[in-house]
BAMARZA-919696 format. One record per residue (C-alpha): residue number from 1; x negated, y negated, z negated; residue in one letter. Coordinates in Angstrom, 1 decimal, padded with zeros to 4 digits, always signed. Example, Ala and Ser with C-alpha at 12.3 -4.5 7.8 and 13.67 -1.06 7.14 Angstrom:
[miro 1,[-012.3,+004.5,-007.8],'A']
[miro 2,[-013.7,+001.1,-007.1],'S']
//
This chain:
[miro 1,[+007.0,+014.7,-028.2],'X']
[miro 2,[+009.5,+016.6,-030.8],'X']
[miro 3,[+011.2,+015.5,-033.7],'X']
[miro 4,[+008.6,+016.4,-036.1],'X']
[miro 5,[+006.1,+014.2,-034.0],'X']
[miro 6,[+007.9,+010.6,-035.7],'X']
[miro 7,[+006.4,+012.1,-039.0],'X']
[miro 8,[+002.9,+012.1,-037.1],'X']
[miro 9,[+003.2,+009.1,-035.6],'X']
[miro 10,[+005.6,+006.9,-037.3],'X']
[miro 11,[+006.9,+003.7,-035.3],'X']
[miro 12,[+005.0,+000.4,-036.6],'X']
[miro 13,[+006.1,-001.7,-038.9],'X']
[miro 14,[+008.8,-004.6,-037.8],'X']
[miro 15,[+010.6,-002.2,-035.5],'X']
[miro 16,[+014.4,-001.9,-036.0],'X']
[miro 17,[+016.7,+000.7,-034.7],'X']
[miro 18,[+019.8,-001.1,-032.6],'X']
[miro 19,[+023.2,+000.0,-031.6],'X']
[miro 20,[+022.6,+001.2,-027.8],'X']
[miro 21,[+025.1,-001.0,-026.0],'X']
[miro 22,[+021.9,-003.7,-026.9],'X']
[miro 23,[+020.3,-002.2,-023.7],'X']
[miro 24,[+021.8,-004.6,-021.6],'X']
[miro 25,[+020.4,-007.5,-023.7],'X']
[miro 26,[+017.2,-006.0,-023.2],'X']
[miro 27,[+017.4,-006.4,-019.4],'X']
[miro 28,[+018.5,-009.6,-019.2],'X']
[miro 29,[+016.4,-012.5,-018.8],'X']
[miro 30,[+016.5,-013.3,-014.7],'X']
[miro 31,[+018.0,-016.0,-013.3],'X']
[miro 32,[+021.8,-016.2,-013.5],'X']
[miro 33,[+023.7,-016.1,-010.4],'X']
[miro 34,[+026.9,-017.6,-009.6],'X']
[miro 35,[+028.8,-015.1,-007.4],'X']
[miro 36,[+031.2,-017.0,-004.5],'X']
[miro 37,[+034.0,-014.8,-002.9],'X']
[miro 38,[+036.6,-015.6,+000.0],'X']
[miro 39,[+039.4,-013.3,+001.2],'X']
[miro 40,[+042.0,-014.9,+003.2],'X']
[miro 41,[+041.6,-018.6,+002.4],'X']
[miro 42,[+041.4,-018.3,-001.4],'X']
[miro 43,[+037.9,-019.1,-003.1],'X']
[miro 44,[+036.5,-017.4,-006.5],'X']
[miro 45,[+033.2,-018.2,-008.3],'X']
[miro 46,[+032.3,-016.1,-011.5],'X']
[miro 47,[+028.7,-016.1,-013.3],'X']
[miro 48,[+026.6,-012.8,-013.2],'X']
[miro 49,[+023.9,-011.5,-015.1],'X']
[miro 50,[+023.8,-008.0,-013.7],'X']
[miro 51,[+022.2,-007.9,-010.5],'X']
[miro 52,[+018.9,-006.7,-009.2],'X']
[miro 53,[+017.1,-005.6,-005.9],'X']
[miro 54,[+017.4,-002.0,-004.5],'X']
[miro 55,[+015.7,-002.0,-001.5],'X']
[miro 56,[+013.0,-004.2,+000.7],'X']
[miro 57,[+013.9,-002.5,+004.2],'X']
[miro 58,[+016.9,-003.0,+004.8],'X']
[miro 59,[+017.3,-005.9,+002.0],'X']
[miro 60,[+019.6,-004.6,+000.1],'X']
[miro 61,[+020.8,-006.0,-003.9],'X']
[miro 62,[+023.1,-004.8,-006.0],'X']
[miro 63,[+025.4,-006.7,-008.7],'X']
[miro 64,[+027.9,-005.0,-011.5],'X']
[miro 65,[+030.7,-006.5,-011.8],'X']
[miro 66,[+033.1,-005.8,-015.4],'X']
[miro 67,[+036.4,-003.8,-013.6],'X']
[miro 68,[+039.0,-005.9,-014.7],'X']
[miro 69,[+037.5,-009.0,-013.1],'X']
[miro 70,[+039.2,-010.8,-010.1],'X']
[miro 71,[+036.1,-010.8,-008.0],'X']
[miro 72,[+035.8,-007.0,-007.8],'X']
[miro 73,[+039.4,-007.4,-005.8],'X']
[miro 74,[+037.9,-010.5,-003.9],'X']
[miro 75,[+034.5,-008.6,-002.9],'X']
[miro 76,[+036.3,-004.8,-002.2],'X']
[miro 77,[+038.7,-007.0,+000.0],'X']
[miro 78,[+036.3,-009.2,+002.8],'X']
[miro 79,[+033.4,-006.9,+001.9],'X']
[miro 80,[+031.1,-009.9,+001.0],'X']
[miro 81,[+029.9,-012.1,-001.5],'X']
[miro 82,[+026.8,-014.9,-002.4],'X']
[miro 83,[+024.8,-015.6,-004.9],'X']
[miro 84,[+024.0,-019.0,-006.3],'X']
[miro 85,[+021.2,-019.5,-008.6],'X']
[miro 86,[+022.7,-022.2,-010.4],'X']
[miro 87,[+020.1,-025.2,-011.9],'X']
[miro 88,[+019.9,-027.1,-015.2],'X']
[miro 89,[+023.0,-029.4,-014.6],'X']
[miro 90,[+025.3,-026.6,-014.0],'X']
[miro 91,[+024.5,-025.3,-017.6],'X']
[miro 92,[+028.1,-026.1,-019.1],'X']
[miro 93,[+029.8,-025.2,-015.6],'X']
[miro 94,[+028.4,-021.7,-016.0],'X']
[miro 95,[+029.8,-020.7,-019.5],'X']
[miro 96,[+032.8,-022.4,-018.8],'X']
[miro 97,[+033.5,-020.4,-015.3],'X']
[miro 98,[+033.4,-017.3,-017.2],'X']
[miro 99,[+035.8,-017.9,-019.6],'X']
[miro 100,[+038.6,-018.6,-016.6],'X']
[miro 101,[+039.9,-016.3,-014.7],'X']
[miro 102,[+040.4,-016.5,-011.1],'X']
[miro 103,[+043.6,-014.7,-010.5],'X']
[miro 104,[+045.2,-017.4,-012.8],'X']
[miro 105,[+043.0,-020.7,-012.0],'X']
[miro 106,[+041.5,-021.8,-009.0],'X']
[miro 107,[+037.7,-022.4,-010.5],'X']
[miro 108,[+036.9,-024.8,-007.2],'X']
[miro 109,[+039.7,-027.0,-008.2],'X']
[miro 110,[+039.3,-026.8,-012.2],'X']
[miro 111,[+035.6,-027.3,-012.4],'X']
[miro 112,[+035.3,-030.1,-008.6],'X']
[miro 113,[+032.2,-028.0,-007.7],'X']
[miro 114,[+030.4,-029.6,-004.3],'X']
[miro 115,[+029.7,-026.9,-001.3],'X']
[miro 116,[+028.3,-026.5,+001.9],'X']
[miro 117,[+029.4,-023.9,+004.6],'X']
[miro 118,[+027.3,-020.5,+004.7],'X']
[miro 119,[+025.8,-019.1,+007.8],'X']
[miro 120,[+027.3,-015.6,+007.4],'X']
[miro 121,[+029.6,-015.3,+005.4],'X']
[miro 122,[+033.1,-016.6,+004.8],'X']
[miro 123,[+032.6,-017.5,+001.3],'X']
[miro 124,[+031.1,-021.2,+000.1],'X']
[miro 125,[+027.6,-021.8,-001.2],'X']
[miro 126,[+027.5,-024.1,-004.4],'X']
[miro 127,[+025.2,-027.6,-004.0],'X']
[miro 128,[+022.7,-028.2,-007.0],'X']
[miro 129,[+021.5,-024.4,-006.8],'X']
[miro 130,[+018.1,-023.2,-006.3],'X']
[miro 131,[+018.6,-020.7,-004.1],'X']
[miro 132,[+021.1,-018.4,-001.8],'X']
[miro 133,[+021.9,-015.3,-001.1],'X']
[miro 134,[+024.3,-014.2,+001.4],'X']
[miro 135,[+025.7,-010.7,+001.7],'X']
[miro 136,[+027.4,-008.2,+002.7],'X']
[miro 137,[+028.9,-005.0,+001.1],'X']
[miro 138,[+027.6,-001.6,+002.3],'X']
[miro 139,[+028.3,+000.7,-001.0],'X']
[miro 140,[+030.9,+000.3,-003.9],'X']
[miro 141,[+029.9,+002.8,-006.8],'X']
[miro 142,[+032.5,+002.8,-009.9],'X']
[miro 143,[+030.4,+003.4,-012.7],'X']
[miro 144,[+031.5,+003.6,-016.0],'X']
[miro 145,[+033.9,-000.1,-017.0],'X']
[miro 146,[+032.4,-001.8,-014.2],'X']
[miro 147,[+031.4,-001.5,-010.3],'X']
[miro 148,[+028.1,-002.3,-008.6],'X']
[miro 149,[+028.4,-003.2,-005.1],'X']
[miro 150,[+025.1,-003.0,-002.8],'X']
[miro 151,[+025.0,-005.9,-000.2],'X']
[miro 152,[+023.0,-006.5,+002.5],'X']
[miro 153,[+021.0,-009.8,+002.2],'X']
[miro 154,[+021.9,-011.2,+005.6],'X']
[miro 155,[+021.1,-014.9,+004.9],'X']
[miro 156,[+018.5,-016.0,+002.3],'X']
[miro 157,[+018.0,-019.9,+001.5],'X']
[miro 158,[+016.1,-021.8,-001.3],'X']
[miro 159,[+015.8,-025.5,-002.6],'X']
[miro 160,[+011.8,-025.6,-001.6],'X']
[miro 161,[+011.0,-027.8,-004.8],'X']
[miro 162,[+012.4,-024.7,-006.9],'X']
[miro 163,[+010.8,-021.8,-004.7],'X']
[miro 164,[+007.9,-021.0,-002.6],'X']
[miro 165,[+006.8,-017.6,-002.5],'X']
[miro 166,[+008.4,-017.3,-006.4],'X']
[miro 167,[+010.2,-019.6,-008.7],'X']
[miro 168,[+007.9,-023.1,-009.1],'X']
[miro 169,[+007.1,-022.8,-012.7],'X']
[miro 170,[+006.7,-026.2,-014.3],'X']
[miro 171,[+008.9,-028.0,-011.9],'X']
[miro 172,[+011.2,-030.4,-013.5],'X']
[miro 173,[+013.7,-028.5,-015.4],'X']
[miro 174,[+017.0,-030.0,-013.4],'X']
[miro 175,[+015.3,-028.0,-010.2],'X']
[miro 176,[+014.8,-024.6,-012.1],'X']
[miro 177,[+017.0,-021.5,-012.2],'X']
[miro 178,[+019.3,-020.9,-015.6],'X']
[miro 179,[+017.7,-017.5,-017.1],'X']
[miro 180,[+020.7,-015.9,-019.3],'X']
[miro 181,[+019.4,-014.5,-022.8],'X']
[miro 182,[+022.6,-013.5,-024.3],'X']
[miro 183,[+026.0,-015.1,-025.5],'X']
[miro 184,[+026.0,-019.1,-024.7],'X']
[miro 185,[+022.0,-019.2,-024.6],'X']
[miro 186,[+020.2,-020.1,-021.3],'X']
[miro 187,[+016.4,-020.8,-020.9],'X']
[miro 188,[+014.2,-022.5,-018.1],'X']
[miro 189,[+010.8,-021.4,-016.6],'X']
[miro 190,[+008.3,-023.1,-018.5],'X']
[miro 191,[+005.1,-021.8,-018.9],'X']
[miro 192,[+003.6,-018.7,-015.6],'X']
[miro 193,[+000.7,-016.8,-016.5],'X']
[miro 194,[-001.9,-015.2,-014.0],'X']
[miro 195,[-002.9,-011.5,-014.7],'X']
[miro 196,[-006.2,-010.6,-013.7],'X']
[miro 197,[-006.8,-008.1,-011.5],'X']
[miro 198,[-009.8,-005.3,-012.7],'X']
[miro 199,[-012.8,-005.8,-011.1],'X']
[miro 200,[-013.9,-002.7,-009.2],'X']
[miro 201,[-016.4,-001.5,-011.9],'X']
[miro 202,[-013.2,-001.9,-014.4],'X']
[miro 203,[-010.7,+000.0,-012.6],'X']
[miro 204,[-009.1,+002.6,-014.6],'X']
[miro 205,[-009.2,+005.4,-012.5],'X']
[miro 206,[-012.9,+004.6,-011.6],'X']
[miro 207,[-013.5,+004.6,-015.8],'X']
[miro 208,[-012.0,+007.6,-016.0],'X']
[miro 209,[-013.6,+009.3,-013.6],'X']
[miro 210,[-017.0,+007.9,-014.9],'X']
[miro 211,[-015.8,+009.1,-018.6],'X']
[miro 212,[-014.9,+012.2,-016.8],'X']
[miro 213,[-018.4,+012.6,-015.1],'X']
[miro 214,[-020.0,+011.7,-018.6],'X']
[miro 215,[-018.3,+014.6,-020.2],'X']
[miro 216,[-019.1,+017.2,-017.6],'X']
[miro 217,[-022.9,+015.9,-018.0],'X']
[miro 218,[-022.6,+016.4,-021.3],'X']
[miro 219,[-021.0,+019.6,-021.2],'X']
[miro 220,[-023.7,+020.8,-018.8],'X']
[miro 221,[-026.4,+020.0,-021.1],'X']
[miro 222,[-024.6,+021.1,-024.6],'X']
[miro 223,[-025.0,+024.5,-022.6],'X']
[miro 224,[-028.6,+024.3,-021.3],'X']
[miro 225,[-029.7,+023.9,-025.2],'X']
[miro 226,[-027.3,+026.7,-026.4],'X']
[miro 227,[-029.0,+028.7,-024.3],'X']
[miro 228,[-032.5,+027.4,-024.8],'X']
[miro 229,[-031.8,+028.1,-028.9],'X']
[miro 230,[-030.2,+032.1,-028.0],'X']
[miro 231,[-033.4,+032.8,-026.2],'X']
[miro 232,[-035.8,+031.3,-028.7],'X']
[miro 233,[-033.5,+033.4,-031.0],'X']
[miro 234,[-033.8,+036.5,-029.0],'X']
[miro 235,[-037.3,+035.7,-029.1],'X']
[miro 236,[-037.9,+035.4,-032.6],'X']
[miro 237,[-035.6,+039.5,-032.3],'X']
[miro 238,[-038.1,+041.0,-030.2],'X']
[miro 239,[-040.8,+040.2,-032.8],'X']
[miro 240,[-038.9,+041.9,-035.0],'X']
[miro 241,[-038.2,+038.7,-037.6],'X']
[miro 242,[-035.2,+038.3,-039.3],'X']
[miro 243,[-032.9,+035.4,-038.0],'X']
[miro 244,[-030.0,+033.3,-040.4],'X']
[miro 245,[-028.1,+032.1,-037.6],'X']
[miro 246,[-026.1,+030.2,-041.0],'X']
[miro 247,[-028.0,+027.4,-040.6],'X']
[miro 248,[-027.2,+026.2,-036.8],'X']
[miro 249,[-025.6,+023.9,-035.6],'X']
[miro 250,[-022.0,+025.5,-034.9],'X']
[miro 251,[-022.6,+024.9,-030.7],'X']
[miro 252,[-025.6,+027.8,-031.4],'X']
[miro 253,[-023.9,+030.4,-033.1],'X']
[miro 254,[-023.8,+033.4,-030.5],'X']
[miro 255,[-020.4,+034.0,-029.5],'X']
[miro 256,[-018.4,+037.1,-029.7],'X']
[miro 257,[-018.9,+037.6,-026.5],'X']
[miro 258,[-022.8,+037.2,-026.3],'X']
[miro 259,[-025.0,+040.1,-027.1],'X']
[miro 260,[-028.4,+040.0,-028.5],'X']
[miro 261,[-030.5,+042.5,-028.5],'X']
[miro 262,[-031.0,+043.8,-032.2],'X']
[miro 263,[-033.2,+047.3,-032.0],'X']
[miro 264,[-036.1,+045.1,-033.1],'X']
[miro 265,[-035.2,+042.4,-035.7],'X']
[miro 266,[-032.0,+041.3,-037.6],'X']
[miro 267,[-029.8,+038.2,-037.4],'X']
[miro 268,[-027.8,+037.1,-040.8],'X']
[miro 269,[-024.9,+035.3,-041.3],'X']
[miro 270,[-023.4,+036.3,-037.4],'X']
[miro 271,[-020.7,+038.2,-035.7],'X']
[miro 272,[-023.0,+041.5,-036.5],'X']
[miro 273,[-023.8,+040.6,-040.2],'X']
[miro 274,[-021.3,+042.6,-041.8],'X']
//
């Protein structure tokens, strides 16, 4: 599309324009993580909201962590880190954990959150969590005011009553994942609905090809009566009539590029009426 093409086709009604840093609000909505950290025998936990999955095989996820952080030192450093989807009773402890900062205040001892040793990793998992992630670093990108690290999910563990093969919606709320919206504001799963899958008389590309097929039929016999009407028409010539073509149908006025035979009749209101 151009510029010129918003005139055409104008945005509906009730859309705003917002500044662009409001993309990140956009994208947020997944389950917040707690990030745990260990490099020689001190501990750090922070909240995150910037994380994702890069890669099936090998496993690999990726988290952003804002540059002036202390876990960006505590990650580059042992080359690890774990997520912990934090549940409904750690609500407060989340927004309070990332207001301290862990170069200052040890967060273990401030907040008296329970752990339990990891399998892989050197840094603690965090009990009333939904799930686990363990991982380790295998790329550290700068980019732009913070970093994203890639780890390698090399342990993955879950609370079964809050996952099986994806988050138990409807559960009770103190066994589902916190889901960060923005500022202080959190949500719960509540509510999962089932897409359903076309049928195979409804899938697209089989409608399209159908449509597709229509049009070509279509086509085929637009032309077989264009031709029946020229010849009636040249017909109607070699009688020697005289033939208004001004009245057709548009799809039956002889084209440039078709000749008729005119040494015995006329045709009016054509390519030769001049």
């Amino acid at each position: 599309m151009t510029a010129d093409d918003s005139l055409v086709h104008p945005a509906p009604d009730g859309i705003e324009s917002r500044p662009v840093t409001t993309a990140a609000r956009l994208l947020l909505g997944g389950p917040v993580a707690l990030v745990t950290t260990s490099w020689r025998g001190t501990h750090n936990v922070m909240p995150l909201a910037w994380h994702m999955p890069v890669s099936s095989d090998p496993p690999l996820v990726a988290i952003a962590v804002e540059q002036s952080r202390h876990s960006v030192d505590m990650i580059t450093h042992s080359e690890e880190f774990a997520l912990n989807f934090p549940t409904r009773p750690l609500l407060h402890h989340v927004q309070y954990l990332g207001a301290l900062h862990g170069d200052r205040v040890d967060k273990f001892e401030a907040t008296q959150l329970e752990t339990f040793a990891p399998t892989h990793v050197s840094a603690p998992l965090l009990v009333e969590c939904a799930g686990w992630i363990e991982c380790e670093v295998k790329e550290v990108l700068p980019l732009g005011d913070h970093v994203l690290f890639i780890g390698l999910a090399v342990s993955v563990r879950v609370n079964a009553a809050s996952f099986g093969e994806f988050w138990r919606v409807g559960s009770r709320e103190e066994l589902q994942p916190l889901h960060f919206l923005g500022g202080h504001t959190y949500s719960t799963l509540h509510h999962a609905l089932e897409a359903r899958v076309p049928r195979d008389f409804e899938a697209p590309e089989r409608v399209l090809r159908e449509r597709l097929a229509g049009e070509l039929e279509l086509t085929q016999e637009a032309r077989e009566r264009r031709e029946e009407r020229l010849g009636a028409l040249q017909r109607e010539l070699d009688r020697g009539n005289v033939v208004d073509v001004s009245e057709l149908e548009p799809e039956f006025v002889p084209e440039p590029d078709v000749t008729l035979d005119l040494s015995k009749g006329v045709i009016l209101g054509g390519p030769s009426d001049e």
